[in-house]
C-alpha positions, 0 to 999 in steps of 0.5 A, a space after each residue: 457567538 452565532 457566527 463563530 460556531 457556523 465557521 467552527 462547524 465549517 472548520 470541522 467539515 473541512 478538517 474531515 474531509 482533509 483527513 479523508 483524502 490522500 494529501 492528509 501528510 501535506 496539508 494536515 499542519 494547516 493553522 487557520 487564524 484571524 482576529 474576532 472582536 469579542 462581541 456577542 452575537 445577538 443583541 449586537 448583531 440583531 437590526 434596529 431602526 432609530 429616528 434622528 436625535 438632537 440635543 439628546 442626553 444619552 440616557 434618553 437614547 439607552 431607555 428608548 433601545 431598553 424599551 424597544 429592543 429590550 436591550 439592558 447596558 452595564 458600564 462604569 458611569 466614570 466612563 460613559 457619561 450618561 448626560 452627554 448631548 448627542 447628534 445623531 442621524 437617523 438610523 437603520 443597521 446593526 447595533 453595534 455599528 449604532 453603539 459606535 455611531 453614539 459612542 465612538 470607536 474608542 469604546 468596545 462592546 460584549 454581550 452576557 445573556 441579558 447584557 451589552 457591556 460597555 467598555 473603553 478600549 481606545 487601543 488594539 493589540 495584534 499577535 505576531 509569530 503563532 507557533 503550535 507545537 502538539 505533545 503527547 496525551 492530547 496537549 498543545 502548547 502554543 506561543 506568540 508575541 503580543 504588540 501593540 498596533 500603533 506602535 509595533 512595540 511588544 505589550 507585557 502583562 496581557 492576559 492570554 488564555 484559552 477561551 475554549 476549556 477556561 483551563 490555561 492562563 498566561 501573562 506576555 513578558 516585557 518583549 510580548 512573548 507568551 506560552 499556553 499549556 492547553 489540553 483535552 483540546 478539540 479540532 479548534 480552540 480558541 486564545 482571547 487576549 486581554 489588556 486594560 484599555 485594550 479592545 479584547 481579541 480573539 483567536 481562532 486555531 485550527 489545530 493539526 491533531 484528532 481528539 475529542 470535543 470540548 464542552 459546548 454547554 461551558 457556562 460564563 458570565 460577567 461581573 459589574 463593578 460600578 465602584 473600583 474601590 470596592 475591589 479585591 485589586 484596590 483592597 488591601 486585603 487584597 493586595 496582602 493576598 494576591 500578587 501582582 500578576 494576578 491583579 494584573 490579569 483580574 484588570 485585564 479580563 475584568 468581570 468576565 468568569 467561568 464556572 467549574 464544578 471544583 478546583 484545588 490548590 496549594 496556594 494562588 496560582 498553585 491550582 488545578 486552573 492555573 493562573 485563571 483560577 481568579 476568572 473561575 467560579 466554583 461549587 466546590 473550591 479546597 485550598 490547602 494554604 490559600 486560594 485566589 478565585 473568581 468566587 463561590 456557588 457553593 462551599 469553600 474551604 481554606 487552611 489559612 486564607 480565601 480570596 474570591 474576586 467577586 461573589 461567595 455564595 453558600 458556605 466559607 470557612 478558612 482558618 484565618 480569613 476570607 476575603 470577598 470583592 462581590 457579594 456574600 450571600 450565605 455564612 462566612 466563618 473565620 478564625 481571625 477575619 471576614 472581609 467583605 467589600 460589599 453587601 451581605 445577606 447572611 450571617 459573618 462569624 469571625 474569632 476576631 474581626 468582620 467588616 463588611 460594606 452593606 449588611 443587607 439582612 444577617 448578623 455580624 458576630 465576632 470576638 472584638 470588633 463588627 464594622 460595617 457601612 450600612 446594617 439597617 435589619 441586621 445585628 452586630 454582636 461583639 465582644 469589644 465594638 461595634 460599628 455601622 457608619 450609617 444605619 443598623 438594626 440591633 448592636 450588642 457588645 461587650 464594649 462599645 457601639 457606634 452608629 449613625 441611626 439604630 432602629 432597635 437596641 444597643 446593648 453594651 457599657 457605651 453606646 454612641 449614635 446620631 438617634 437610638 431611641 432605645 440604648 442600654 448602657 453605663 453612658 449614652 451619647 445620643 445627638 438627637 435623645 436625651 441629656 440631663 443634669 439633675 440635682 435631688 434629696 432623697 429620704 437617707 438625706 443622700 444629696 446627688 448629682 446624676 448625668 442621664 443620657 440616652 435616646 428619646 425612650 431609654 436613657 442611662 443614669 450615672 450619678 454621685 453624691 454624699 450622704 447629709 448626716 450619716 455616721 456609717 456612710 459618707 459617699 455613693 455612686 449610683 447607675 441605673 436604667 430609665 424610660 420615659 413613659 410619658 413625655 409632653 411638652 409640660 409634663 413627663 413621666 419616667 421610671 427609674 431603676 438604679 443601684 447605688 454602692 456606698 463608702 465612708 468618710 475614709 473610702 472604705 468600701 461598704 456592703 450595704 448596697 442599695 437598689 431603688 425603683 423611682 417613679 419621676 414626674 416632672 414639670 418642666 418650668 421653662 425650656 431647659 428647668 424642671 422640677 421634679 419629686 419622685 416617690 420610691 420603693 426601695 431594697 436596703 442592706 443593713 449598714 450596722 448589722 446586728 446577730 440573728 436579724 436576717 429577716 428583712 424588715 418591711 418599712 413605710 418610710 426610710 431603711 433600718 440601719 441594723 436591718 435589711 429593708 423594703 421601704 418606700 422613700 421619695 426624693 425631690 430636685 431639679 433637672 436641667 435638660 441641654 
């Protein structure tokens, strides 16, 4: 921006000394206008010297200006196509003049303090019939007709906003026509226009009234979106939240935004920045219904919903959702959702559901459901479900968990996974764990069937069987806990704690409930077989109880019918491991 500031300076000059002289009246209502590219001026303006090129990736080209100017690129990778062989020709000149030598002039280049952006304009639009028309209190309104320069047609939908105080945004209409509110103006201000697959263009006024001058330390920055997928456009979320006009002005100015210390609103649009609140982003954002903004760098708040464009970080809370195209570095708090398309460092509470791409670092805690793409050092806690398509730390819910790869517990009734090596639940389902069928006796002459399953340390025991010769008792199930503690290719030891409620012949319910604490060796007889006998300790209820013996009785061997015991048992059996 070198140059535009000297030619504001100079604009300034001149309108002083217009003001000083006698022909004031006549030459006041000058208006100064001309096309800029909206390039920066500083690594684009800056002279390199580059060697001949041939047969050479693109790529190769970019690394050697990082390594030698100290350039960094951002684009779309859908757009320029790194692996394209270039032909070039020594070169000694500026380097956007080189930028279009590699990539043509259908491509259109800006500058951030540590990026040149890359994007494909292969279009130019031109704006006929500027009016400005001063108002009271230090406004202005300007108006103008938007076109395309090929064509000569009018162009709707472009994006026009004031590139001075960041405070007025537009959409032109079907015939090119736009309006632009601007106050607390200075001797110039400048109106960008911007379209998808347009070159951006600037304007540069000089206007006919005496105020004071804007901010010259306004801050601004750039977004980089490499997946358009992950957009609040392309979201349905997002598309729920946000009309189309709005959508339309985030493709035309794209990641380009400008902080601001605070902003209020009644509804998105209906805000203290007008149509570019989605470019803005604030450190302070209150929306009374909704709000529509360019991101957080602070807190927000919201009656019902928040919707940034890019990144939120510090503080959210809205009374139903937020939704977040960047990423969330920080607490999100919902009364029903927390929508993130990205990634997450931090800690998302939502009374119903939160989702989210990446989980960094953070938790994930909600009513019923957690989703997540990846949450490899993360936990999800959940009422009902748990998901993370990939990778994820710990899971915890009331229901069910699902991932790819866990590296820590899964607690809940099911828990499926390609590889956890410790879940704790009623049935595992785990690819790469464990999967037994196994048949034993034990010394209530209780025969059982128990599916085990689970991961390669935890598993889950759910079994049934029938008691031999009983007169109480005829039926039980059993669920219980399990671990390897010692696992080698002959041999294994595990523990066992289960729990085993019991029925009579006629399925009435019986109290006596058992709870056992088996230590299993096993030998494995072939690839799939093996033999195993497993002494006990077990709790037993009195099945037949008798008056005054509540004393539990201890036992060496086998349960007192009449009494409640500890004893020690033992059962023997088969396991077929698939």
């Amino acid at each position: 921006m070198y140059r535009l500031n000297n030619f504001l300076k100079m604009l300034k000059i001149i309108l002083y000394i217009i003001r000083r002289s006698k022909l004031r009246a006549l030459v006041m209502p000058i208006l100064c206008m001309f096309f800029l590219s909206v390039q920066g001026q500083h690594n684009l303006s800056r002279r390199i010297e580059m060697p001949k090129f041939e047969n050479v990736k693109l790529r190769v080209i970019f690394d050697q200006l990082k390594k030698e100017e100290s350039v960094l690129f951002s684009f779309n990778s859908n757009l320029v196509d790194l692996d394209k062989p270039i032909h070039a020709a020594p070169f000694r000149g500026l380097m956007i003049d080189y930028l279009e030598v590699l990539l043509g002039e259908k491509y259109t280049f800006k500058e951030t303090n540590s990026h040149i952006i890359i994007t494909y304009a292969p279009q130019r639009l031109n704006v006929h019939t500027i009016d400005i028309d001063t108002l009271k209190n230090n406004r202005a309104k300007i108006t103008g007709y938007v076109m395309d320069v090929q064509t000569n047609k009018p162009l709707d939908l472009v994006t026009v906003y004031d590139r001075t105080t960041f405070q007025a945004a537009s959409l032109t209409r079907k015939n090119g026509y736009f309006e632009l509110d601007l106050k607390n103006l200075g001797n110039t201000v400048t109106v960008a226009l911007s379209k998808e697959n347009y070159r951006d263009t600037m304007l540069v006024l000089l206007l006919p009234i005496d105020v004071t001058n804007p901010d010259p330390n306004r801050k601004v920055g750039y977004h980089q979106t490499l997946d358009s997928t992950k957009t609040i456009a392309n979201s349905a979320f997002g598309r729920f939240f946000t009309s189309s006009k709005q959508r339309i002005q985030s493709l035309n100015v794209g990641g380009f935004f400008v902080y601001s210390p605070f902003q209020i609103s009644m509804t998105p649009g209906l805000s203290t920045h007008g149509l570019f609140n989605s470019q803005v982003v604030n450190k302070f954002s209150l929306n009374i219904i909704g709000g529509y903004t360019a991101g957080v760098s602070g807190t927000e708040w919201a009656g019902v919903f928040n919707v940034n464009q890019f990144d939120m970080r510090g503080g959210q809370v809205a009374g139903v959702t937020n939704v977040v195209g960047g990423d969330v570095r920080g607490l999100q708090m919902a009364g029903v959702a927390n929508v993130g398309l990205n990634t997450l460092k931090g800690v998302q509470l939502a009374g119903v559901w939160n989702t989210i791409d990446t989980l960094i670092v953070g938790a994930q805690i909600a009513g019923v459901a957690n989703l997540a793409t990846d949450a490899t050092r993360s936990l999800q806690i959940a009422g009902a479900m748990n998901k993370s398509t990939n990778e994820v730390g710990n899971q915890v819910a009331g229901g069910i968990n699902m991932a790819k790869k866990v590296r820590g517990i899964q607690l809940g009734v099911v828990n499926i996974a390609d590889s956890s090596d410790y879940p704790i639940g009623v049935f595992n389902w785990i690819k790469n764990g464990t999967r037994q069928f196994s048949i034993g006796l034990d010394e209530s002459q209780f025969a059982a069937l128990n599916f085990k399953t689970g991961g390669r340390v935890l598993y889950a025991v759910l079994g049934a069987g029938t008691y031999i010769d009983d007169k109480d008792l005829r039926y039980g199930f059993e669920t219980g806990l399990g671990g390897f503690l010692v696992k080698k290719k002959r041999f294994s030891l595990s523990a066992e704690l289960t729990h085993r409620i019991q029925f009579d012949k006629d399925w009435k319910y019986n109290e006596a409930n058992r709870s056992s604490l088996r230590i299993i060796p096993a030998i494995r007889l072939n690839k799939s077989l093996q033999l195993y006998a497993a002494p006990s300790l077990t709790y037993a209820e009195a099945t037949r109880k008798e008056a005054g013996a509540n004393a539990v009785l201890w036992k060496f061997w086998g349960a007192d019918a009449s009494r409640k015991t500890i004893h020690g048992g033992g059962m023997v059996g088969l396991s077929y491991t698939f």
